[in-house]
C-alpha positions as CSV (number, residue, x, y, z in Angstrom):
1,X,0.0,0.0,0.0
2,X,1.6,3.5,-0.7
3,X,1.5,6.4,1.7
4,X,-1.5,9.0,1.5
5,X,-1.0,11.9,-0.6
6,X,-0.3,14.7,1.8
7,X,-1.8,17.8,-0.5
8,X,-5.1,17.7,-1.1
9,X,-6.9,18.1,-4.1
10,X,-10.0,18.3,-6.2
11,X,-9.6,14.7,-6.8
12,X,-9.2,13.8,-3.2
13,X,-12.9,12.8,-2.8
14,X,-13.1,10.4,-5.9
15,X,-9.6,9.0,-4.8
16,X,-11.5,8.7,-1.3
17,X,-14.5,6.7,-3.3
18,X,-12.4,4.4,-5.0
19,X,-10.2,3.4,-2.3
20,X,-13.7,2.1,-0.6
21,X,-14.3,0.1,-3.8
22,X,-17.3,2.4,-4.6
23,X,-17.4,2.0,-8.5
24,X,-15.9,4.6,-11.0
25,X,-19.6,3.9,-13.2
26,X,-21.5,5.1,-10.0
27,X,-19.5,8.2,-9.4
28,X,-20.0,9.1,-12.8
29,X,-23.6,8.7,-13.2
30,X,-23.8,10.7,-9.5
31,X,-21.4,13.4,-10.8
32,X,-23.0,14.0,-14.5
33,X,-26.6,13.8,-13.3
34,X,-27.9,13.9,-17.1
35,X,-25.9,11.6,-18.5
36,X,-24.7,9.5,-19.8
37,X,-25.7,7.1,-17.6
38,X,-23.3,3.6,-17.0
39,X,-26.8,1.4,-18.1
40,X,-27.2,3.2,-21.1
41,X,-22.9,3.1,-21.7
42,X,-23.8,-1.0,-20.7
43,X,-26.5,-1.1,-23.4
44,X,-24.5,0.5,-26.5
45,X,-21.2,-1.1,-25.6
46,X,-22.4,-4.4,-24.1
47,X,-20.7,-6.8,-21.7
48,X,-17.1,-7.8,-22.1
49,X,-16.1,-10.9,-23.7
50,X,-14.1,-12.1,-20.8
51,X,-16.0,-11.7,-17.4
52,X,-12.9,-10.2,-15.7
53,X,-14.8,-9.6,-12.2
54,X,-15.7,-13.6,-11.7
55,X,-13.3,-15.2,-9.7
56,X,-11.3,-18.6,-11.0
């Protein structure tokens, strides 16, 4: 694990986020209120050939 930045900036509270595992399609959506929105992104891009997130 690497030390915490000591200066501040804008970023700090989506580094904050995505150190809790919170994910980056969520913050989007809740920082762009009107889009687009991570389903419709999921609908025009589709899911990934590999499922990278199941465990083997």
């Amino acid at each position: 694990m690497t030390a915490p930045d000591p200066t501040p900036t804008a970023a700090q509270p989506v580094r904050d986020m995505l150190s809790e595992h919170i994910p980056l399609s969520l913050i989007m959506d809740l920082a762009a209120p009107d889009g687009p929105h991570s389903a419709e992104l999921l609908a025009s891009e589709g899911l990934p050939t590999e499922e990278w997130w199941v465990a083997r």
